[in-house]
LUMMI-680691 format. One record per atom (N, C-alpha, C): residue in one letter; x, y, z. Coordinates in steps of 0.2 Angstrom, whole numbers, plus 5000, padded with zeros to 4 digits. Each point is the difference from the previous one (the first is absolute). Layout:
<rs>
aXYZ...
</rs>
This chain:
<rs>
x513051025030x500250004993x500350074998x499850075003x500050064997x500950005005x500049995006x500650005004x500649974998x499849944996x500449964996x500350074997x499749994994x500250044995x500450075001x499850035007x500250054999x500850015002x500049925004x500749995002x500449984997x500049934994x500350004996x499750024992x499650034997x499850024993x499650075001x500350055002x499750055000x499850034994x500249974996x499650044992x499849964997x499849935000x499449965000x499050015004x500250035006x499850035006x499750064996x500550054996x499650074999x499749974997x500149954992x499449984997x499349985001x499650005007x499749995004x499550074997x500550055001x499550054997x499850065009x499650034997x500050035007x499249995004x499750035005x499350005002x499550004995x499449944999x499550004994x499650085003x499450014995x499550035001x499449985002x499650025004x499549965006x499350034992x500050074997x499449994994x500249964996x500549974998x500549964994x499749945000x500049975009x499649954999x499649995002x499450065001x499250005001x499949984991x500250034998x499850014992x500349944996x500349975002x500449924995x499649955004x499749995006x499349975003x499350004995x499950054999x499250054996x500349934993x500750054998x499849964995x500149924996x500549965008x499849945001x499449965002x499850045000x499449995007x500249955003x500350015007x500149965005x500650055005x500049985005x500350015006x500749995001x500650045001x500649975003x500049995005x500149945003x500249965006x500550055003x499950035007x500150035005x500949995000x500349944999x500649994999x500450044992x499749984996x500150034995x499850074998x499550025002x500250085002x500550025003x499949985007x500650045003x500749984995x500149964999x500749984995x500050064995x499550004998x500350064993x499750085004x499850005006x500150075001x500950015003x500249955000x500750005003x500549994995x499949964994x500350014997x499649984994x500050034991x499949994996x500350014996x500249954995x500450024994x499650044995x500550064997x499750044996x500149974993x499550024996x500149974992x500350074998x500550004996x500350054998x500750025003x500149945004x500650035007x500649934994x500550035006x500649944998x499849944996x500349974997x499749904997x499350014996x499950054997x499250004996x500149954994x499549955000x500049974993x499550024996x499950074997x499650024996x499249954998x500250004993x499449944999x499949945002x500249975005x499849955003x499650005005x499649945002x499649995004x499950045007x500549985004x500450035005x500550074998x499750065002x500450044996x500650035006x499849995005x500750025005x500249915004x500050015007x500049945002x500750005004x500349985004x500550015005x500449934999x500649984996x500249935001x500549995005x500249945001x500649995003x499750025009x499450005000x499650005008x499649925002x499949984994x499749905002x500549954996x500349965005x500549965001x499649954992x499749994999x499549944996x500050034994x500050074999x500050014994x499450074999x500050044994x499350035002x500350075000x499550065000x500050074999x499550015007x499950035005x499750025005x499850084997x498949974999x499950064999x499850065002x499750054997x499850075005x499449984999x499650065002x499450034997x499749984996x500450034994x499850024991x500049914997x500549975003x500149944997x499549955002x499950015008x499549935001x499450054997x499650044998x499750024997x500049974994x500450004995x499949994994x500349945000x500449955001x499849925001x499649985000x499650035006x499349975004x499649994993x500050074998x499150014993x500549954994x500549995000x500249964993x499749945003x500449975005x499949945003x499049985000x499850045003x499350005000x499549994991x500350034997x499850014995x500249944995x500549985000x500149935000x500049965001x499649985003x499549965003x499350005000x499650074998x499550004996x500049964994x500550014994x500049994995x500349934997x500149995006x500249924999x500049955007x499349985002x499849985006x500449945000x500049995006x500249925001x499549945000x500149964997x499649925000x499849985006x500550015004x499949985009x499750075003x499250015003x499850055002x500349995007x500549965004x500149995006x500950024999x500250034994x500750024999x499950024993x499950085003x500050064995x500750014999x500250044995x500650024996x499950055006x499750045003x500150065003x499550035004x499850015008x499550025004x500150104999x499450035000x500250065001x500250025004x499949975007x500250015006x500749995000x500749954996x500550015000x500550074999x500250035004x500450044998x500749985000x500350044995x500749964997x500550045007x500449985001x500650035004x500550004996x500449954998x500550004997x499849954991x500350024996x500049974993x500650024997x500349944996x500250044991x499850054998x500650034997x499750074995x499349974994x500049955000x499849984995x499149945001x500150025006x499449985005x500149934999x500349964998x499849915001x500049965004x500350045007x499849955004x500250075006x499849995005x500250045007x499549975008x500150045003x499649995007x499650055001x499549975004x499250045002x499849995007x499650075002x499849995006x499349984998x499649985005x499249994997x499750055007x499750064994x499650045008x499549995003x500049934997x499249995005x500149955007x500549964997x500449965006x500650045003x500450004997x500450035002x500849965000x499849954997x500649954998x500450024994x500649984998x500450014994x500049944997x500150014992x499849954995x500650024996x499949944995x500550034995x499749974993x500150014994x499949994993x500650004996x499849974994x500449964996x499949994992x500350014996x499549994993x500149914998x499650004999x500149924999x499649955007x499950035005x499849975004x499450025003x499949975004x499350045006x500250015008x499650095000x500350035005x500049975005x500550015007x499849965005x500050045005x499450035004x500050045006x500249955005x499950055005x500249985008x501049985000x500450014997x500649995002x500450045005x499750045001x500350035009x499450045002x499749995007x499650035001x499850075002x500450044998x499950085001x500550044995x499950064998x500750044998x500650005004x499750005007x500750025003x500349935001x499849955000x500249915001x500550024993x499750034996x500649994992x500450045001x499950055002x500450075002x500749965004x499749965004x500649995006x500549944996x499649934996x500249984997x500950044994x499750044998x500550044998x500350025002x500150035006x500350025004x500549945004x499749964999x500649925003x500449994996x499650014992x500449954996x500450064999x500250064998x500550065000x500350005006x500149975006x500249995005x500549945000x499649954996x500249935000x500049975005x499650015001x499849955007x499349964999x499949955002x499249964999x499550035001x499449984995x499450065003x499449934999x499850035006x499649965004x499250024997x499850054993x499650025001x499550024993x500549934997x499349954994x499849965002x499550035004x499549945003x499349984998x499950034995x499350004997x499849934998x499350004999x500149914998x500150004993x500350044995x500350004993x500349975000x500650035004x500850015002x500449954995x499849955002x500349944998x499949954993x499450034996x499750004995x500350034996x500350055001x500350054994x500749964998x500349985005x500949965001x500049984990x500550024995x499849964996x500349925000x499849974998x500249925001x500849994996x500549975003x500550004995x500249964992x499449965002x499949954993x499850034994x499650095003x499850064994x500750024997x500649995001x500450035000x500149994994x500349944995x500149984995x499350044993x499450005003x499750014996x499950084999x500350045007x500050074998x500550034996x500649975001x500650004995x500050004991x499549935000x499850024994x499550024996x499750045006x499550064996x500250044999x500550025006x500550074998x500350014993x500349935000x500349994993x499449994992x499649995002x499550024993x499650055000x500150035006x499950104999x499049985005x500049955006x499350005001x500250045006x499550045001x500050035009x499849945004x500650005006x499649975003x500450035009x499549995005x500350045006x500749945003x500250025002x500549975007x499749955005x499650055004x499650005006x499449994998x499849994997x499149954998x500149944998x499349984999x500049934996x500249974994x500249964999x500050004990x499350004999x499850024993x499150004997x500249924997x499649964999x499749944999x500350014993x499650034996x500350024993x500649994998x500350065006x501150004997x500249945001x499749965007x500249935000x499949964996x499549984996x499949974995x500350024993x500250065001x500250014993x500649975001x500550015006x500949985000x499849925000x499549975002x500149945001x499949964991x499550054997x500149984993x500650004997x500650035000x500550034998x500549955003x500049955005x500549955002x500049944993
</rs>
């Protein structure tokens, strides 16, 4: 992916930021309390985006974020960011549990990889499997859609290549697809001002509301 970039988008590429700090992320561990995955350590000792650097979005969610690096859409976070995703994400789901104890709005164990400025939907690795998920507002998350960081890593790296990537394998994978018959009903949420994702599900609710509205 970084090879990519450095060939055709080399100022995409510095966005990436430079070498993380190895107490940076003893200390954003402490105060996750959890573990980065071996993979994603090494990833942000290698590279981390800074908050404060090029593309800052001040008060927002995501305060740095590297775009125009995932083909799908999204900000690729640093450090600081999957840091403070994570404790929003976490704490919003405290405070508003899910009905289904067997699909929580959010495990603490997900850590965000890439998000919106505005956190409502992105991707997660899970540190305790070691799988990539992704969320959505409006829907329920789906882990397991590529099995490792680097499966995702390479996936991006196909699609910025353009070539087929063999390496959403996960048993999600294919759950996430949205259905094309969503299409009509995402169109007119957008149009009466409802969030709703792309790439997730429609919520039962919005469908019910358009269908009242025919």
């Amino acid at each position: 992916m970084t090879a990519w970039l450095g060939r055709n988008a080399p100022g995409v590429l510095a966005t990436l930021g430079g070498p993380g700090d190895q107490a940076a992320i003893d200390a954003a561990e402490v105060r996750m309390g959890l573990e980065l995955p071996s993979e994603l350590r090494q990833w942000i000792l290698l590279n981390d985006v800074r908050v404060g650097g090029a593309g800052g979005f001040g008060s927002c969610l995501v305060t740095a974020g590297s775009g125009d690096v995932i083909p799908d859409g999204g900000l690729l976070l640093g450090l600081t960011d999957i840091e403070r995703v994570h404790v929003h994400m976490t704490a919003l789901a405290e405070a508003e549990p899910s009905g289904d104890p067997g699909r929580p709005l959010w495990r603490r164990e997900w850590l965000p990889i890439v998000a919106e400025r505005d956190g409502f939907h992105g991707t997660f690795l899970n540190a305790r499997t070691g799988t990539m998920g992704s969320w959505s507002e409006g829907s329920s998350p789906e882990d397991g859609e590529y099995p490792s960081l680097a499966a995702f890593f390479q996936h991006v790296a196909d699609r910025l290549e353009g070539v087929p990537s063999g390496d959403r394998t996960g048993p999600a994978a294919r759950r996430r697809d949205p259905r094309p018959q969503d299409e009509p009903v995402r169109r007119w949420a957008r149009a009466n001002g409802f969030r709703v994702s792309d790439r997730g599900r429609v919520p039962s609710a919005l469908r019910e509301a358009y269908e009242a509205s025919l």
